[in-house]
VMD Tcl script that draws the C-alpha trace (Angstrom):
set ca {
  {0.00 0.00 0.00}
  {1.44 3.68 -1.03}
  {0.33 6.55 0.61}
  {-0.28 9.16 -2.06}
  {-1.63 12.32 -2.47}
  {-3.82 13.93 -5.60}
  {-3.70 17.68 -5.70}
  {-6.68 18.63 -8.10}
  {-9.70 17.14 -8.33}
  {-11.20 18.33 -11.39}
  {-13.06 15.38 -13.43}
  {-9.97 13.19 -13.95}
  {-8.29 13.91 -10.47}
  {-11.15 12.72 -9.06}
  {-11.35 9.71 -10.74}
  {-7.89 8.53 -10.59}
  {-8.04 9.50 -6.63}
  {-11.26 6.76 -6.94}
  {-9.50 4.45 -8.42}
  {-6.48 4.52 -5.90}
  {-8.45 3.98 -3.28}
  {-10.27 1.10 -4.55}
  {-7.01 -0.58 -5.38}
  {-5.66 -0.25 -1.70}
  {-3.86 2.53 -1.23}
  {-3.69 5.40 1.55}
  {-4.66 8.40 -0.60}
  {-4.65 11.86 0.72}
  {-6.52 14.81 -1.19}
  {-6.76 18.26 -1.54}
  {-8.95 20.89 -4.00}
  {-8.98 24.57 -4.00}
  {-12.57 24.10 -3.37}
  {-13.30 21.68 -0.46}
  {-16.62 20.58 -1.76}
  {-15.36 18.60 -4.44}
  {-13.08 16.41 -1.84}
  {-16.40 15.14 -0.15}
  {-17.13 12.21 -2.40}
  {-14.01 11.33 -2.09}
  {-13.69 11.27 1.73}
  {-17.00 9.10 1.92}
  {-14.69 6.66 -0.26}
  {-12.06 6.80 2.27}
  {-9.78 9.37 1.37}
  {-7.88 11.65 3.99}
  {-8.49 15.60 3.46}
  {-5.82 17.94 3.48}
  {-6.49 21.83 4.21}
  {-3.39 23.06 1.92}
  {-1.17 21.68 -0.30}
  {1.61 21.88 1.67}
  {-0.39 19.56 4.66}
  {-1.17 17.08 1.71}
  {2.31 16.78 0.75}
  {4.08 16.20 4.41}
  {1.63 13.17 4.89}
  {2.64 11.00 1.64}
  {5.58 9.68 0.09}
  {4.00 10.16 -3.22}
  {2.03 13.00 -4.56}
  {0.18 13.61 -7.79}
  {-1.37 16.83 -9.35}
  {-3.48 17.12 -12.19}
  {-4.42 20.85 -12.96}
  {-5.70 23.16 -14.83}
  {-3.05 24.78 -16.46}
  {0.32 26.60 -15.68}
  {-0.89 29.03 -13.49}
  {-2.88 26.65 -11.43}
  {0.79 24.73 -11.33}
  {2.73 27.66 -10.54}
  {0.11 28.22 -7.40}
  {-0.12 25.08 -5.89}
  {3.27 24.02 -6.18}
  {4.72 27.53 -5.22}
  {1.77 29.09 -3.38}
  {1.42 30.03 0.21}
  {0.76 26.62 1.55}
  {1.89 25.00 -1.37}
  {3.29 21.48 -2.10}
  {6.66 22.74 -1.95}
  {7.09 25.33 1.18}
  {7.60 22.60 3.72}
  {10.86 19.95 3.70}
  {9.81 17.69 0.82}
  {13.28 15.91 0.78}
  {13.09 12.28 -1.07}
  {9.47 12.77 -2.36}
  {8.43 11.44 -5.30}
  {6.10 14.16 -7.47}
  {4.05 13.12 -10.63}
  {2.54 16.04 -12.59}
  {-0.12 14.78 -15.01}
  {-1.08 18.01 -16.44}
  {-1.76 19.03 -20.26}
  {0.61 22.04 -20.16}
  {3.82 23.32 -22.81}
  {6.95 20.83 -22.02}
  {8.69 24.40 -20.79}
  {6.07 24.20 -18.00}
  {7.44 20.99 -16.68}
  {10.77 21.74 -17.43}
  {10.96 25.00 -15.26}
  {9.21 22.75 -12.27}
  {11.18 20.29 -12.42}
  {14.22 22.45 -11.73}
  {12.05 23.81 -8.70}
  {11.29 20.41 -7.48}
  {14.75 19.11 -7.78}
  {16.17 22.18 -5.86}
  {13.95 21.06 -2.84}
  {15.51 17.59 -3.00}
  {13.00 15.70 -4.92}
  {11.97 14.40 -7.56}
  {9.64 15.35 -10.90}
  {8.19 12.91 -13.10}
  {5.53 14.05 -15.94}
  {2.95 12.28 -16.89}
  {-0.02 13.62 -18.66}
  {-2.41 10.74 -19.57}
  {-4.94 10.25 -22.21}
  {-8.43 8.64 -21.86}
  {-11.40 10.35 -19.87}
  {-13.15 9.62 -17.01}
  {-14.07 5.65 -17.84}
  {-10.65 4.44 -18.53}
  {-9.51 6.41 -15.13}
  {-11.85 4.73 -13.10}
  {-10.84 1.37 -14.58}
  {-7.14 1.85 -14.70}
  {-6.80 1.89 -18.53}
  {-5.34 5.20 -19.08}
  {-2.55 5.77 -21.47}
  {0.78 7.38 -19.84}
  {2.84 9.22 -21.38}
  {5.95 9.92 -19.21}
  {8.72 12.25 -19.52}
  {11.55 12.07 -17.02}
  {14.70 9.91 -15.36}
  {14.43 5.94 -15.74}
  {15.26 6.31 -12.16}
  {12.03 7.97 -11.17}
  {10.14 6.65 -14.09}
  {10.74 2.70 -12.62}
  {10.15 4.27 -8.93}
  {6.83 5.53 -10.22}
  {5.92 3.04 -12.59}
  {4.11 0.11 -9.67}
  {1.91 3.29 -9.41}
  {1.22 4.28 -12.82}
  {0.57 0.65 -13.65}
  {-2.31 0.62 -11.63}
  {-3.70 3.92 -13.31}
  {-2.78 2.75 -16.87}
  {-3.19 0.46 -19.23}
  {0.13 1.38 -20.97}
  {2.38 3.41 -19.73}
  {5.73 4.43 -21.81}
  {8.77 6.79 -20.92}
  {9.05 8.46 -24.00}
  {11.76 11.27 -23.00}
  {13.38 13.76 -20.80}
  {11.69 16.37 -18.93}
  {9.12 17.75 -21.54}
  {8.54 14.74 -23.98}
  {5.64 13.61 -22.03}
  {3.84 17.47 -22.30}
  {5.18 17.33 -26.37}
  {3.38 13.66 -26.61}
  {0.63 14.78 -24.71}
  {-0.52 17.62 -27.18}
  {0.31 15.56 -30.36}
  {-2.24 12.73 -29.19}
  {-4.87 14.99 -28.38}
  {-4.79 17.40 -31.14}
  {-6.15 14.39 -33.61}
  {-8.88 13.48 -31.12}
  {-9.73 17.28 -30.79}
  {-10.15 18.10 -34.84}
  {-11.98 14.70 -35.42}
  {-15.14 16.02 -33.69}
  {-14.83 19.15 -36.33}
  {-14.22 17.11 -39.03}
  {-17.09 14.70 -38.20}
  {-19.56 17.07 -37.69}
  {-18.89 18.22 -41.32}
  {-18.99 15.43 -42.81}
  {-22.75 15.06 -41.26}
  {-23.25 17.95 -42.24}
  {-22.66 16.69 -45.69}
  {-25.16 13.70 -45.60}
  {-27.79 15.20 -43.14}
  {-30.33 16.27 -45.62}
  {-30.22 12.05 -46.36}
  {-32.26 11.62 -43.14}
  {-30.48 8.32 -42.02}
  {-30.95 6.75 -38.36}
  {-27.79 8.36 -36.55}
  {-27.27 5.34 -35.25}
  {-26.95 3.91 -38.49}
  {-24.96 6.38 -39.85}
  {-22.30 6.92 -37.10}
  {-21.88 2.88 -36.83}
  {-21.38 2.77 -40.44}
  {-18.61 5.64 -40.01}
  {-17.17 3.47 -37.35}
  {-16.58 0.80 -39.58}
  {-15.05 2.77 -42.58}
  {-10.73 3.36 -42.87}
  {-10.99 6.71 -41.06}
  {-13.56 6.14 -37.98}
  {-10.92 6.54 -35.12}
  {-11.05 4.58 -31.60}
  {-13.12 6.73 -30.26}
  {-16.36 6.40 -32.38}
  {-16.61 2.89 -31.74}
  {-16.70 3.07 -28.06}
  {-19.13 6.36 -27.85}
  {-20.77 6.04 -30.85}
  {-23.60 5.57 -29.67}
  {-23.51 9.10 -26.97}
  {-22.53 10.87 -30.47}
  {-25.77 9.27 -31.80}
  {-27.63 10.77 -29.41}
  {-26.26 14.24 -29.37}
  {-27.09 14.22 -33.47}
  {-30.37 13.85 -32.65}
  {-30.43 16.46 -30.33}
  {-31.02 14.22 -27.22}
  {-29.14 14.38 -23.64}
  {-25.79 12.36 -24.17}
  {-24.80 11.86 -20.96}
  {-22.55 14.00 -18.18}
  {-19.67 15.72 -19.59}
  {-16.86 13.80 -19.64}
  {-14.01 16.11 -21.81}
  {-16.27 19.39 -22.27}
  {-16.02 22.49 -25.61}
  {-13.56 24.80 -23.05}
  {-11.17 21.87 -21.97}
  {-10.74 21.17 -25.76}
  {-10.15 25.19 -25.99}
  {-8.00 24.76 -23.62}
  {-5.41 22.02 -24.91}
  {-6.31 23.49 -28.43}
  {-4.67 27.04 -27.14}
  {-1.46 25.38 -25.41}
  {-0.99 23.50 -28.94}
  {-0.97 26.24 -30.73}
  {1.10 28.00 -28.71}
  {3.36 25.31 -28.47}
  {3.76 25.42 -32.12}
  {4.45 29.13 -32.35}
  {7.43 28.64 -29.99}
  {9.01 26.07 -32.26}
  {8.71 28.72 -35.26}
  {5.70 26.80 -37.16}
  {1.76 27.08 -37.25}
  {-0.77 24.56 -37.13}
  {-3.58 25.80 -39.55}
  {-5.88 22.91 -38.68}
  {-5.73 23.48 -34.92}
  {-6.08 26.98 -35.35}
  {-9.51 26.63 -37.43}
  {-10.90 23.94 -35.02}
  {-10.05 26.23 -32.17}
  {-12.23 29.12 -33.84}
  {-14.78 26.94 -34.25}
  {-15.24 25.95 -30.41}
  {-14.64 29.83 -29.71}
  {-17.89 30.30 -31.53}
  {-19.49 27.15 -29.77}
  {-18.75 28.63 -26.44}
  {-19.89 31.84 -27.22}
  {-23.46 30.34 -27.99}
  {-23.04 28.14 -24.54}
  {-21.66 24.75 -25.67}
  {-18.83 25.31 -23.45}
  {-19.84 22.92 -20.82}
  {-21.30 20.04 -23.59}
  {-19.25 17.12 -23.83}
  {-17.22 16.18 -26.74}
  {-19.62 14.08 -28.42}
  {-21.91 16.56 -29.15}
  {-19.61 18.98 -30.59}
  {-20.31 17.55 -34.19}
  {-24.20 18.34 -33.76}
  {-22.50 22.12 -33.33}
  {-21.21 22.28 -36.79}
  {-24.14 19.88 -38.50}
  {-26.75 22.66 -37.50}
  {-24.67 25.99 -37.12}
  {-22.25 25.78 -40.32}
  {-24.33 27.42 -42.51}
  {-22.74 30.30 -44.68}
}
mol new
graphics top color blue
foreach p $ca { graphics top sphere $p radius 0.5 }
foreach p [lrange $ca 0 end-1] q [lrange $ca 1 end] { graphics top cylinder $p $q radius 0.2 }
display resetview
């Protein structure tokens, strides 16, 4: 049994703090807002009032946040993970941030005398609650072996793929196809709408073709749903958190001197679905956007 920590409980930090606990081991949690640490007390988690409390009481702590900023304050905030003696502690940062992000941390980490490992994951809240994530880690062998018993039991594959920074660099290369697909297949309803097929139909039939991705086949049928304009089910990767990784990609891009046209465009497009309040709809319904508000 490991005692570990999760700093952010956000969709997936909650779920991977569920599915720690349920595998046996001591975990210790923390949110900026304390509400969202109830469920997981009920399941047997240990609160912690600050950051810094969470990480004196485990050997291992994990954060999954927001974005840079939200890094930047909870590792270096008042109260924050590092302010206390955090000496021989192992650190595991699974947020979808620039590699420079992790880089500059794990400087600031290391200067405390411990260690950094990245490792941003991909999969949603199912796979995290089942252990079948997909780790992408960028660090030491040293602290990618020490963390690995841990990861294993988060992922269904995890891989050290580089230094410092190749884990972030993976992280936005595998989502950016996932992120234009729902663009692209809401155009290509778009196309074949006016045919008036059963949805279901239709988006099993896509499944089944040379260029239906993963992803249709195992919620096809919540896409099905949202093309007919019914409820799909909770929000599971949401219009802004696609925003959100869609920004830091492009970004990402710019500071390596090239563009990405085809990020850029998708990213307008869920600027424009947010505006009209499809911020908070989950991923599978962001091809019902186009289908019905492409029009020129």
């Amino acid at each position: 049994m490991t005692k570990v920590g999760v700093a952010g409980l956000g969709r997936m930090g909650a779920a991977i703090a569920k599915r720690l606990i349920e595998v046996g081991n001591e975990v210790v949690v923390w949110n900026r807002n304390p509400e969202k640490t109830k469920a997981l007390a009920a399941a047997g988690a240990a609160v912690a009032v600050t950051p810094g409390e969470l990480a004196g009481r485990v050997e291992t702590i994990i954060t999954i946040l927001t974005d840079a900023g939200a890094i930047a304050s909870v590792y270096q905030g008042k109260s924050g993970l590092l302010e206390g003696n955090v000496s021989g502690k192992l650190f595991i940062e699974m947020s979808t941030v620039q590699p420079e992000t992790e880089i500059a941390l794990a400087k600031e980490v290391g200067a405390k005398g411990a260690a950094l490992l990245e490792c941003p994951v991909g999969g949603t809240v199912g796979p995290a609650l089942s252990g079948k994530l997909l780790g992408l880690a960028g660090g030491t062998r040293q602290d990618f072996e020490r963390a690995k018993p841990l990861l294993e039991q988060m992922c269904r594959r995890v891989d050290l793929v580089g230094p410092i920074g190749a884990g972030a660099s993976m992280k936005l290369a595998i989502n950016l196809p996932l992120a234009t697909f729902w663009q692209s297949f809401g155009e290509a309803f778009a196309l074949c709408r006016h045919l008036n097929l059963d949805p279901a139909w239709l988006v099993e039939l896509f499944a089944d073709t040379s260029g239906g991705p993963n992803v249709l086949r195992a919620r096809g049928g919540a896409v099905a749903l949202a093309l007919q304009d019914k409820d799909s089910g909770s929000a599971t990767f949401d219009c802004d958190s696609i925003r959100k990784d869609l920004r830091t990609m492009v970004a990402e891009a710019k500071s390596r001197g090239f563009a990405l046209p085809l990020a850029e465009r998708t990213l307008a497009v869920y600027d424009q679905a947010s505006a009209e309040g499809w911020g908070a709809k989950d991923c599978t319904e962001l091809p019902a956007f186009w289908s019905s508000h492409g029009k020129t």
